[in-house]
C-alpha positions in Angstrom: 47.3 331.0 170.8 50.6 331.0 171.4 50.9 328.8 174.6 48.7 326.7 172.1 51.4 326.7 169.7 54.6 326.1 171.9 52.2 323.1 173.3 52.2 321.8 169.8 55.3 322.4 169.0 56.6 320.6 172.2 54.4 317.6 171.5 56.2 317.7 168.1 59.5 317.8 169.2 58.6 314.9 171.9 57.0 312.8 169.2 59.9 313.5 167.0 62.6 312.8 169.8 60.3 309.4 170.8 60.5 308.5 167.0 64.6 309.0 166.7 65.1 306.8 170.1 62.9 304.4 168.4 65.1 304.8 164.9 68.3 305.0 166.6 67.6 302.1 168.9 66.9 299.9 165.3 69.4 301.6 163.8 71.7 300.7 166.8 70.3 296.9 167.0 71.2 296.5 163.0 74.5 298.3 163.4 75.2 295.1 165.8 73.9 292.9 164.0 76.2 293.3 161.2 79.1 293.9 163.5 78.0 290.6 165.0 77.5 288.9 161.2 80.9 290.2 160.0 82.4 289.2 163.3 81.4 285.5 162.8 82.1 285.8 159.4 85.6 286.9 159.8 86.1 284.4 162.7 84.5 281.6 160.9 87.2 282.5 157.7 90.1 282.7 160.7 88.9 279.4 161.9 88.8 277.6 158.1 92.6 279.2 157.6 93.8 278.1 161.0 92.5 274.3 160.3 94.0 274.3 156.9 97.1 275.8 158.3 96.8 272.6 160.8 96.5 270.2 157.9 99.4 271.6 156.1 101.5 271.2 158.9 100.0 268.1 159.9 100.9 266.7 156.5 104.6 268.4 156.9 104.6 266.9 160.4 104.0 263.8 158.5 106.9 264.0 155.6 109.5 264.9 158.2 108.2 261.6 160.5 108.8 260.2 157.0 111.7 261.1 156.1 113.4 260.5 159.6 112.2 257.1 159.5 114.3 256.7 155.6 117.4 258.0 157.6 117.1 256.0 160.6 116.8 252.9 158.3 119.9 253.7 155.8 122.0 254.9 159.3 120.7 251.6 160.6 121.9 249.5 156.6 125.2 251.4 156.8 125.8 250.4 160.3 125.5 246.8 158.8 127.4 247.8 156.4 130.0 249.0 158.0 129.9 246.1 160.7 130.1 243.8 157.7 132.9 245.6 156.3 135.1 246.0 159.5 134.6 242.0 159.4 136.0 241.4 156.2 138.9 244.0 157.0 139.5 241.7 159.8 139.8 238.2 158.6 141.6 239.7 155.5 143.6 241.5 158.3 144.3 238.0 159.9 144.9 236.1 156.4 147.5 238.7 155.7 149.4 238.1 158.8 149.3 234.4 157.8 150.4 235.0 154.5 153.3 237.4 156.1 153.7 234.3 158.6 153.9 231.5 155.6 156.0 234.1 153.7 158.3 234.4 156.6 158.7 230.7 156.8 159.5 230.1 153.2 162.0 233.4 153.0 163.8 231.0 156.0 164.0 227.9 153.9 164.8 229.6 151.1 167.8 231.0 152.8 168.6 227.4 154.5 168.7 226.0 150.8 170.4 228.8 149.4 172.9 228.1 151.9 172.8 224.6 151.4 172.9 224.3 147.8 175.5 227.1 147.0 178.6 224.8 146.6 176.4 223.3 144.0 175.5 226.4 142.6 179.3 227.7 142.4 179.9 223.9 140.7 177.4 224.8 138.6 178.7 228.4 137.6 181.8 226.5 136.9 180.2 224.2 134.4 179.0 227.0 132.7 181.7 228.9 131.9 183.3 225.9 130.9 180.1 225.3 128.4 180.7 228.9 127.3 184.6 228.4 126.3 183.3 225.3 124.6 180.5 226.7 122.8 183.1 229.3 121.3 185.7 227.0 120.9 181.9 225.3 118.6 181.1 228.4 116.9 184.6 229.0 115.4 185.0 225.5 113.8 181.3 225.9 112.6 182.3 229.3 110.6 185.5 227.8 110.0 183.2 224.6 108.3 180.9 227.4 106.9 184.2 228.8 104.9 184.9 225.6 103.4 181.7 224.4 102.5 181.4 227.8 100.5 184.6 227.5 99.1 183.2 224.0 98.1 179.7 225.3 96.7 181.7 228.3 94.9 183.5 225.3 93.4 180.6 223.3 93.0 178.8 226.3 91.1 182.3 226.1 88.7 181.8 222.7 88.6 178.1 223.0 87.2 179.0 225.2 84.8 181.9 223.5 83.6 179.0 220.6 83.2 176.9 222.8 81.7 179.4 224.3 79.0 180.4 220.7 78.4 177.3 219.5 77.7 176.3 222.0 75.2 179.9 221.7 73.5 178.5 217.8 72.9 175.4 218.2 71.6 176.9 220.6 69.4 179.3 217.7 68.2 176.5 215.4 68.1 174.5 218.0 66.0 177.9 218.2 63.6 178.3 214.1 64.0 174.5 213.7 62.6 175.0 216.3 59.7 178.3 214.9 58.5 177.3 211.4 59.0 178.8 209.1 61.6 180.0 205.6 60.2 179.0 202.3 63.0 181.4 199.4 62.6 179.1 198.5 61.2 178.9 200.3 58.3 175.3 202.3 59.6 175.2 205.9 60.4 174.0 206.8 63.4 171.6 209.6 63.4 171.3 211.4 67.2 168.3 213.6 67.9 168.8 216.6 69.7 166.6 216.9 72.8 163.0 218.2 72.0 162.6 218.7 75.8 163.2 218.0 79.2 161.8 214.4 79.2 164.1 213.6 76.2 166.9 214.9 78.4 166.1 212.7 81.0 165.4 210.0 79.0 169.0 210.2 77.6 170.5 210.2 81.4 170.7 213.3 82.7 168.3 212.9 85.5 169.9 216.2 87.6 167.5 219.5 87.6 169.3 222.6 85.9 169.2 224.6 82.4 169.5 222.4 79.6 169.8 223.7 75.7 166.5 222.4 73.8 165.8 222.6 70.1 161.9 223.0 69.5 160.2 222.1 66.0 160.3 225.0 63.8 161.9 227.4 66.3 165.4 228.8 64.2 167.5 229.0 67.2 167.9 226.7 70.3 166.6 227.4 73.9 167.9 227.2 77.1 165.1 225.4 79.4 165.0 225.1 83.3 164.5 221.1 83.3 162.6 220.1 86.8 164.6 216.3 87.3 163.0 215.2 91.0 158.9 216.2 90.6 156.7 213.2 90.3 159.3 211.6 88.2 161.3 214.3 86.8 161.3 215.1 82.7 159.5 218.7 83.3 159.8 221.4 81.5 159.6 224.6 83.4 157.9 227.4 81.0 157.0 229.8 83.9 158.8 230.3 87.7 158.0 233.3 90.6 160.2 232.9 93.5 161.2 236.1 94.7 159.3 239.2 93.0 163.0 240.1 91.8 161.4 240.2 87.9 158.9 242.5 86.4 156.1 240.6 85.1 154.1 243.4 84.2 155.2 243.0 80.2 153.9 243.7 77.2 152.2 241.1 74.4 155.3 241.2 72.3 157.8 240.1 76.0 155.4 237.3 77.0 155.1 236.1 73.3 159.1 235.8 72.9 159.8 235.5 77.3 161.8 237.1 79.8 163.7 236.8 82.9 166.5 233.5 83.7 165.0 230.1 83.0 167.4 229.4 86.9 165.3 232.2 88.6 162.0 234.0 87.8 161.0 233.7 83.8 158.2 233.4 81.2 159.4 230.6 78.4 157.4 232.8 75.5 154.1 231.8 74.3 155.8 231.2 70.9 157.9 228.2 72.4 154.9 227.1 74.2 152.9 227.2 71.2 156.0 225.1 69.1 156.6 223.0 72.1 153.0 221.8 72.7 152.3 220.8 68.9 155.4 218.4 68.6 153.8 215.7 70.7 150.9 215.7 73.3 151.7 216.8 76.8 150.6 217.1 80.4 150.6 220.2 82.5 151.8 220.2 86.1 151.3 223.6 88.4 153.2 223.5 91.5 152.2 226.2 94.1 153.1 227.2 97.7 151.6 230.1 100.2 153.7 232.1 102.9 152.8 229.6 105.5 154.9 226.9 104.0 151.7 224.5 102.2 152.2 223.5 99.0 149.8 221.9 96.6 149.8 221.2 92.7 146.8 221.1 89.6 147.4 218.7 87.0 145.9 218.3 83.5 146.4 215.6 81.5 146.2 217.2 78.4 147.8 220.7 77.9 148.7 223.0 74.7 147.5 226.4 73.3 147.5 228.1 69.7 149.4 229.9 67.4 149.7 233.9 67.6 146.7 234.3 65.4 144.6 232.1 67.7 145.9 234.5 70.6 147.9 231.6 72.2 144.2 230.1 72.9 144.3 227.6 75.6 143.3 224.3 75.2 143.0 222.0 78.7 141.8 218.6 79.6 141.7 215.9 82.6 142.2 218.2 86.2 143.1 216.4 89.3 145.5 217.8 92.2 145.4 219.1 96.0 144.9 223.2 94.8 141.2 222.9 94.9 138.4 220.4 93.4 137.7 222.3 90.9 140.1 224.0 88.4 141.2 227.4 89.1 142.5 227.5 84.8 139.1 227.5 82.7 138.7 224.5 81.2 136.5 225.5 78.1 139.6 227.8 76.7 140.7 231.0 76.9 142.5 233.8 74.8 146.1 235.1 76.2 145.5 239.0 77.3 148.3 241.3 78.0 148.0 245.1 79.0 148.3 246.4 75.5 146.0 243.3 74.1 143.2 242.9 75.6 141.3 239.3 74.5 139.5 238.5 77.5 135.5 238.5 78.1 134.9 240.7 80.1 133.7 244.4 79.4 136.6 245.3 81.5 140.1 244.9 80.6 142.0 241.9 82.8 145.3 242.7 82.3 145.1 246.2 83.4 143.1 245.5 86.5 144.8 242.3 87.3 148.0 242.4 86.1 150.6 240.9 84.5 149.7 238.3 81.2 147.3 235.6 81.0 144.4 233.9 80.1 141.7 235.9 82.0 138.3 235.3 80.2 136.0 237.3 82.1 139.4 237.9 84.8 138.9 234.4 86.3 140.2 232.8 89.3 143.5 232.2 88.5 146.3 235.0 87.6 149.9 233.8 88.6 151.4 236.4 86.5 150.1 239.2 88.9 151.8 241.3 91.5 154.6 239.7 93.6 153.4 240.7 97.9 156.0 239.9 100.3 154.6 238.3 103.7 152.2 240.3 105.6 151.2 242.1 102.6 150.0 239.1 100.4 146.0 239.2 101.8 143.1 241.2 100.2 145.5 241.4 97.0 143.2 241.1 94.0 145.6 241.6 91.7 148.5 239.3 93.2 149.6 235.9 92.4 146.1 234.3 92.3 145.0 230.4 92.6 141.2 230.8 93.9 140.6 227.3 94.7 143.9 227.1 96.9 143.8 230.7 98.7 140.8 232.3 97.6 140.8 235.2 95.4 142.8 237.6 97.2 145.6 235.6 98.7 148.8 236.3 97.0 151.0 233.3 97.1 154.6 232.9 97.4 155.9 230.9 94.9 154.5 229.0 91.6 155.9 226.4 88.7 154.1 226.1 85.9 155.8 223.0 83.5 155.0 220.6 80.9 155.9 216.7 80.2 154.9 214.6 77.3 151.7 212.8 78.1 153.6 209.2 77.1 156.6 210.1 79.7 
């Protein structure tokens, strides 16, 4: 039984070794297998990296090629460039040595007529000098000349007065001839009529401009007038002048109704005289203007006068023609007098104070020669200056203005 057994049991063990050679030999075959499998795999993953490796660097490869083509052509442009440029440098090099070659030539002929002409030029020098001695010996007669014709105008001046003084002592011997009574040979009296104004001043002979003594219906006292002789036919009387911004015009109602300033500088007549002047007779109105560049023009109108006190020195116009504009730069329709402490003019606003000065504003107008005296080069964008819109425009501040009045039958 036991030789049975290990029989058995060696059968077993040889079918059981038989079996694991079998197992181990399957066992060993898939083992390679999936070496084998992994192998490729990996391998087939190494080959797919290396070939996009190779297009990456093929594609570098290509950028560089590229790029080293760019260079090649800008080193290739710049060696144009530069060819071009060393070409220019050279003509310019050779024009320059022509130029130093012309210049050479004319320093040499420059030097041959300097040498020729410089007798002449020492001739000349002479001359000179001899022009100078003369042209002092000139400027001292001329001050010399200057002396005496002040000396003469100073005497002139005397002269005018004297004129002046003597004139006024006359009419005041006319005025005592006509209230005593004069006896004509004839037996009638002669009456003389003092001089309502400057046309009846001219009209008696005195045809020189100056200040003449006036005596105005109804006024008490007589005034002393600025009479304009040589404008369009002379006989004007001045009742406003700005010259020289030496007077204040920036006056209350009370100064412009009785005046201010010298009638033979810068001065307001006084609305009052105005006002008496204007309603002895019909009259014309003349306004003489000039800017800082010299032009001068003038508005007329043919019929001029303004009211009483009560009316607020209303003014009353008629008939414009003259070279400050087509159309009148005074409103024609009337307009109250305003100062800064009487304010009559239309406008919400109150002229005088905003403008300046006195006059007839209505709703602030274009006109205002009563404003602000600017010197040159100050006298632009002025609002409130010496206004004449259809002249300057409305912010050009002029340099000088006359306003007078002639009878309209002069």
């Amino acid at each position: 039984m036991a030789w049975i057994r290990s029989i058995l049991v060696l059968k077993l063990e040889n079918y059981i070794v038989e079996n694991m050679k079998s197992e181990m030999a399957q066992i060993q075959q898939n083992a390679v297998q999936n070496h084998t499998a992994t192998m490729l795999e990996i391998g087939t993953s190494l080959l797919s990296q290396t070939a996009e490796q190779t297009r990456k660097l093929t594609d570098v490869e290509t950028q560089v090629l590229n790029q080293t083509s760019r260079l090649e052509i800008q080193l290739l442009e710049n060696s144009l460039s530069t060819y071009k440029l060393e070409k220019q440098l050279l003509q310019q090099t050779n024009e320059i040595l022509k130029i130093h070659e012309k210049n050479s030539l004319l320093e040499h002929k420059i030097l041959e007529m300097e040498g020729k002409h410089k007798e002449e030029l020492d001739a000349l020098k002479e001359e000179k000098e001899k022009l100078q001695g003369l042209v002092t010996r000139q400027t001292y007669i001329i001050q010399e000349l200057e002396k005496q014709l002040n000396r003469a105008t100073t005497n002139n001046s005397v002269l005018q007065k004297q004129q002046l003084e003597l004139m006024d002592t006359v009419h005041n011997l006319v005025n005592l001839c006509t209230k005593e009574g004069v006896l004509l040979k004839g037996g009638k009296r002669e009456e003389e009529k003092p001089f309502r104004d400057c046309a009846d001043v001219y009209q008696a002979g005195f045809n020189k401009s100056g200040i003449y003594t006036i005596y105005i219906n109804n006024m008490p006292e007589p005034k002393k007038v600025f009479c304009n002789m040589d404008v369009n036919g002379g006989g004007w009387t001045v009742i406003q002048h700005r010259e020289d911004g030496s007077l204040d015009f920036q006056r209350g109602w009370k100064e412009y109704k009785m005046g201010f300033g010298n009638p033979s500088g810068e001065y307001w007549l006084g609305n009052e005289f105005i006002f008496a002047i204007t309603s002895q007779r019909q009259y014309t109105l003349r306004i003489e203007l000039m800017d800082w560049e010299g032009n001068r023009a003038y508005s007329q109108y043919d019929r001029f006068h303004i009211g009483n006190e009560k009316q607020n020195y209303r003014l009353y116009l008629k008939g414009h023609t003259g070279t400050a504009g087509k159309q009148s730069s005074l409103i024609l329709h009337g307009a109250d007098f305003s100062t800064k402490d009487a304010d009559h003019d239309n406008c919400m606003c109150k002229c005088a104070l905003m403008l300046t000065g006195g006059w007839w504003f209505d709703a602030c107008g274009p006109s205002n020669l009563n404003g602000m005296f600017y010197t040159a080069g100050q006298n632009h964008g002025k609002l409130n200056g010496i206004k004449w819109h259809y002249f300057k425009g409305p912010s050009y501040s002029l340099r000088s203005t006359t306003m007078m009045i002639r009878p309209l039958d002069f």
